[in-house]
Every structure is written in structure tokens, then in C-alpha cells.
C-alpha positions as CSV (number, residue, x, y, z in Angstrom):
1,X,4.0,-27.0,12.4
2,X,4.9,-27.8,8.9
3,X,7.3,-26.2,6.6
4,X,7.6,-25.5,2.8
5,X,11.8,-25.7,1.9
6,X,11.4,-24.9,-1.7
7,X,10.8,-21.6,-2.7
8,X,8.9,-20.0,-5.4
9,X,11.5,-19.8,-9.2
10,X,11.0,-17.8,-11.8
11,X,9.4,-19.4,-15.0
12,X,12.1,-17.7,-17.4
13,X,11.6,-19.9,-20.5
14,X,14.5,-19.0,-23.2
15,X,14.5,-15.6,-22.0
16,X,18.0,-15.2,-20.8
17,X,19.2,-17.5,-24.0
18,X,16.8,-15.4,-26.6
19,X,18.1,-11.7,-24.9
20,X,22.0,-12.9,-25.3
21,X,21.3,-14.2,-28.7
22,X,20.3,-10.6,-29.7
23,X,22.9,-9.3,-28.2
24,X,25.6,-11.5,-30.2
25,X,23.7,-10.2,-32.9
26,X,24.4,-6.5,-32.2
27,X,20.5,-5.6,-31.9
28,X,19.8,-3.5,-28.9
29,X,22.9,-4.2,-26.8
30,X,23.1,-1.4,-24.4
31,X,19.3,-1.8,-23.7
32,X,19.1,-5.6,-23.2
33,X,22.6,-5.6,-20.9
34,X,20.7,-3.4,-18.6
35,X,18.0,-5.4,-18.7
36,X,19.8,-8.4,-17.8
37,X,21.8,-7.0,-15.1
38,X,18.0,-5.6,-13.8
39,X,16.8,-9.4,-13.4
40,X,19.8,-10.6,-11.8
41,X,19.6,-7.4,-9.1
42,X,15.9,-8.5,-9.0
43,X,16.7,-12.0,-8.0
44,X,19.3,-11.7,-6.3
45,X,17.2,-9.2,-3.5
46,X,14.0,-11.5,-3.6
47,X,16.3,-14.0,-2.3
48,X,16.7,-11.8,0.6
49,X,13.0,-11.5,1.3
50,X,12.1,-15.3,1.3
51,X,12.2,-17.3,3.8
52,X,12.1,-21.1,4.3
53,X,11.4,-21.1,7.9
54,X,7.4,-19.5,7.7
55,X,4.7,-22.0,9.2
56,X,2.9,-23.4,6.2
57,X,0.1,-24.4,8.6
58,X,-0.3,-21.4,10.8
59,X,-3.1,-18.7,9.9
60,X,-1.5,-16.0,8.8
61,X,-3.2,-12.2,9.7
62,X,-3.1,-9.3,7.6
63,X,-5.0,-5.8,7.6
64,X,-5.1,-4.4,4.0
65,X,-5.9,-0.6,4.7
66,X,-7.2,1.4,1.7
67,X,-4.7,3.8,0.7
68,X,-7.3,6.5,-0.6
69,X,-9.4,6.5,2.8
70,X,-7.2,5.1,5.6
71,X,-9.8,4.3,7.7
72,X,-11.5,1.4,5.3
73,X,-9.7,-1.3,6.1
74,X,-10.0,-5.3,6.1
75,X,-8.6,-7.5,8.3
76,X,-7.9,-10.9,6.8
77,X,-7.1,-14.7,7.6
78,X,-5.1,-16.3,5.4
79,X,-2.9,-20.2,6.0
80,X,0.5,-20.1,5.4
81,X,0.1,-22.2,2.5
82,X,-2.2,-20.0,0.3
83,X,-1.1,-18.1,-1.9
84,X,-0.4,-14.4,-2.9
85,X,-3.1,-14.5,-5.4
86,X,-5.9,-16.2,-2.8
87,X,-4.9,-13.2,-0.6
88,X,-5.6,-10.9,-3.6
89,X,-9.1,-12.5,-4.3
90,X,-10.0,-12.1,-0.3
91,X,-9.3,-8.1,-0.5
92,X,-10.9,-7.2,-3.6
93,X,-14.0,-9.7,-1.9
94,X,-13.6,-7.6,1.2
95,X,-14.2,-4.9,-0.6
96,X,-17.5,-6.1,-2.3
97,X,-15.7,-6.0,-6.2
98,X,-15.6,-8.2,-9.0
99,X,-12.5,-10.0,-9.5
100,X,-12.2,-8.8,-13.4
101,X,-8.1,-7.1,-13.6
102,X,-5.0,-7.7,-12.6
103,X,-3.3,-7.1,-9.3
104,X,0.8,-6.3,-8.3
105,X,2.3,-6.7,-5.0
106,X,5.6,-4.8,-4.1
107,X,8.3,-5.1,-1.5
108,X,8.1,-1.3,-0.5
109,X,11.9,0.6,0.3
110,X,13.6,-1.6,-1.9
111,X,14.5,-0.7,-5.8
112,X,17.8,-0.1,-8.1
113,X,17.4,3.2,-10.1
114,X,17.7,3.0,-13.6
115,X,21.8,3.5,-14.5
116,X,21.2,6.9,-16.7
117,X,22.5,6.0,-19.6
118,X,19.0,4.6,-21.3
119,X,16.1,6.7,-22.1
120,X,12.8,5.8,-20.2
121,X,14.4,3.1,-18.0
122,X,12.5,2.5,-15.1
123,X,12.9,1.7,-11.8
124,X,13.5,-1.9,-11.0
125,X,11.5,-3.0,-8.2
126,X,10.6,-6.3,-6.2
127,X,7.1,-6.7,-7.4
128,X,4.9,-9.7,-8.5
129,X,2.2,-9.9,-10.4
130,X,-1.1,-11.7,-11.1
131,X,-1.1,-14.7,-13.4
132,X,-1.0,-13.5,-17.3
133,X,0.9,-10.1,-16.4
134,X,3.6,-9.5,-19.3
135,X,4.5,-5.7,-19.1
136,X,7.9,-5.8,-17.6
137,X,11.3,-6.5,-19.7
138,X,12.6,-10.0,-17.8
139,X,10.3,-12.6,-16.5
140,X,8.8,-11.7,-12.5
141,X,7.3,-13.6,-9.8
142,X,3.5,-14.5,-9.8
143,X,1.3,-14.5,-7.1
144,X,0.0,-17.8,-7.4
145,X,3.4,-19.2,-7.0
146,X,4.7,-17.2,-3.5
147,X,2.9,-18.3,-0.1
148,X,1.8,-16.4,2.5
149,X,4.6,-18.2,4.1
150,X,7.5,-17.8,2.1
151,X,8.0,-14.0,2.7
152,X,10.3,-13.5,6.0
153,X,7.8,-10.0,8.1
154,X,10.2,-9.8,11.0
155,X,12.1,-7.7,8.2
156,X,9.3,-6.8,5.8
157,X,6.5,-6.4,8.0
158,X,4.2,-4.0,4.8
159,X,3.9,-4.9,1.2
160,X,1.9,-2.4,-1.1
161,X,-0.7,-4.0,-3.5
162,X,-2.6,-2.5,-6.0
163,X,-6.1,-3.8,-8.1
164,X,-6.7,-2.7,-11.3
165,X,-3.9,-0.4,-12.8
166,X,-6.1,1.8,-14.6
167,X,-8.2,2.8,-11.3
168,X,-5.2,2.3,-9.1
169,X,-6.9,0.8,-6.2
170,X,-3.9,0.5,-3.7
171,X,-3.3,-1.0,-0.4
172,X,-1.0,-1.3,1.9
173,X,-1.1,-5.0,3.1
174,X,0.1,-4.8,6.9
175,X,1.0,-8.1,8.6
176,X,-0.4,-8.4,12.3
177,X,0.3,-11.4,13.8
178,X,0.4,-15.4,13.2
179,X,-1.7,-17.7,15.1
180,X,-2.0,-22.0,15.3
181,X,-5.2,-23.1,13.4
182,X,-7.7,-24.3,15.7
183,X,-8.7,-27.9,15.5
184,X,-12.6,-26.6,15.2
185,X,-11.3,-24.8,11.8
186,X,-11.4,-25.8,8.3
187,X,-9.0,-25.1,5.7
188,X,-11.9,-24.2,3.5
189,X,-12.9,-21.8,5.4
190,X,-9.7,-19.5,4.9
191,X,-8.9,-16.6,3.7
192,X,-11.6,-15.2,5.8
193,X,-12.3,-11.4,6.5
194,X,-12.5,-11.2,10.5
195,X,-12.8,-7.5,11.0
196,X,-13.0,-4.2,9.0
197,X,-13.5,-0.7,8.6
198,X,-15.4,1.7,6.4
199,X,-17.1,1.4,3.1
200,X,-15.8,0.2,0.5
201,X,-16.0,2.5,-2.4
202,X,-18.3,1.3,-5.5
203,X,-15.8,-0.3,-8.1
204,X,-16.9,1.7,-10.9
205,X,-18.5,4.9,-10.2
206,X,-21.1,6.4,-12.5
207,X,-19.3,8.7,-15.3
208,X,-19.9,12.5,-14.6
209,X,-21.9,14.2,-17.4
């Protein structure tokens, strides 16, 4: 089976020479140091999670169980080679939904707590985002640039997703097992919902009078 040996970067732009330029310039210093030291933690641990070893070809299958209702669940197909954000679009699919806001994966049990010093510092986590998504302070992963088969499950076997950050519809993606695609198969058939559980709540219930 085939391999992919270069993993996902980080599209940082200028940021790291625009945030030292402020800082030469005495604007914001203790704020923007923290942020910088917050990316580098942040790449520094995604390195851990990657892997370049993950079958590019394989199928690739996940549950994604609906954290509201633990029952409702989909089980999903996905090639090695697809990415983050296809498996995105096959959930909220899965779930009958319109595609119409953004979506985050996180690496769950790993963060660096803010250093106590800065007023409303988050949490730095390994998350990444859908295409477009510009709230954090230093440039993240997107999900259309990870593959299914660039993240290492023998060691990070759950991610937590969430749709829409207003409604909070969150997940918890579970990885089952990885299988060879069969020569009947097409790769346009995939991702592919094979099994599930429940019903899916309606994406935007009627407003209460």
C-alpha cells in the first residue's frame, strides 16, 4: 500500500515576522511572546500526532457518535487519502444537514494552560479548523490539508469534532479499524456511511414562542 512522506505545514504567511516586528516595537509584548511560545508548543505536539507511516490507500473506518444522544451514531468509510474536511462533509451528510458553518477537530487530552500572567488567555489546544476559520491568535492547521492518514490512532485512537459553533453539534469521532479497498470499489464512492444509529436531530429546530 502507498504512502504519503510529507506531512501537512502550517500556511503562516508573515505571521511570525509581523508579531516580532510589534514586539521590537514595544506594542503588546507580554501578550504576543505568549502567543508565540503557544504556536511553537502547538507545533511542536502536532508533530507528535502525525504520522508518515498511515496507508494512503487503505479505507479508513470511523464511528462519529453524537455527543448529545450517544446512541445516534454513523459509521463512516473514508480512504486514507481524503481529507479531514471530506470526513467532515460525510458526518454532517450522515446526519441529513446542510453543509452551511464551519467545523473544528481536536486532539482530545492534550493542551498547555494559559501561563497566568495574561487576562483571558485561553487554553492552547491541538485543533484544526475548516478552511476560512481565523479566530485563533497564530495560524492552525486546516482540515483540507491533514489526511485521514496522516494522524498515527495506535496513540490517538478519538478526536472530538464539532459543527457549527453556535449550535455546538459535537462528536466524538472514534477510529474502528482499517481495511484494503477492494478491487470491486471505486474511489468515488468513498466517504461512505455503512452503518448507523438513531435519528438525527433536525438542524434547526423551530423557535419556541
Amino acid at each position: 500500500m502507498a504512502k504519503i512522506k510529507k506531512l501537512p505545514k502550517i500556511e503562516e504567511g508573515d505571521f511570525k515576522e509581523m508579531v516580532n516586528s510589534a514586539i521590537a516595537e514595544g506594542r503588546h509584548i507580554d501578550y504576543l511572546q505568549e502567543v508565540l511560545k503557544n504556536y511553537e508548543w502547538y507545533e511542536n505536539e502536532f508533530t507528535k500526532v502525525f504520522t508518515d507511516n498511515g496507508e494512503s490507500t487503505a479505507v479508513y473506518i470511523f464511528r462519529a457518535v453524537y455527543e448529545r444522544k450517544p446512541i445516534l451514531w454513523r459509521e463512516i468509510e473514508i480512504l486514507g487519502n481524503q481529507t479531514f474536511e471530506k470526513l467532515a462533509r460525510a458526518i454532517v451528510a450522515g446526519m441529513k444537514w446542510h453543509y452551511d458553518h464551519m467545523h473544528g477537530f481536536t486532539i482530545p487530552g492534550i493542551e498547555k494552560k494559559p501561563a497566568g500572567n495574561l487576562k483571558f488567555e485561553p487554553t492552547t489546544r491541538l485543533e484544526f479548523f475548516a478552511d476560512g476559520w481565523e479566530d485563533d491568535p497564530f495560524p492552525t492547521y486546516k482540515s483540507n490539508q491533514i489526511k485521514i492518514c496522516q494522524i498515527d490512532y495506535s496513540k490517538h485512537p478519538i478526536l472530538d469534532f464539532i459543527f457549527d459553533f453556535g449550535d455546538g453539534h459535537e462528536f466524538q469521532i472514534i477510529y474502528q479499524r482499517m481495511r484494503a479497498m477492494k478491487p470491486s470499489e471505486k474511489k468515488t464512492t468513498f466517504p461512505a456511511i455503512t452503518d448507523q444509529r438513531g435519528v438525527a436531530p433536525k438542524q434547526y429546530p423551530p423557535c419556541e414562542e
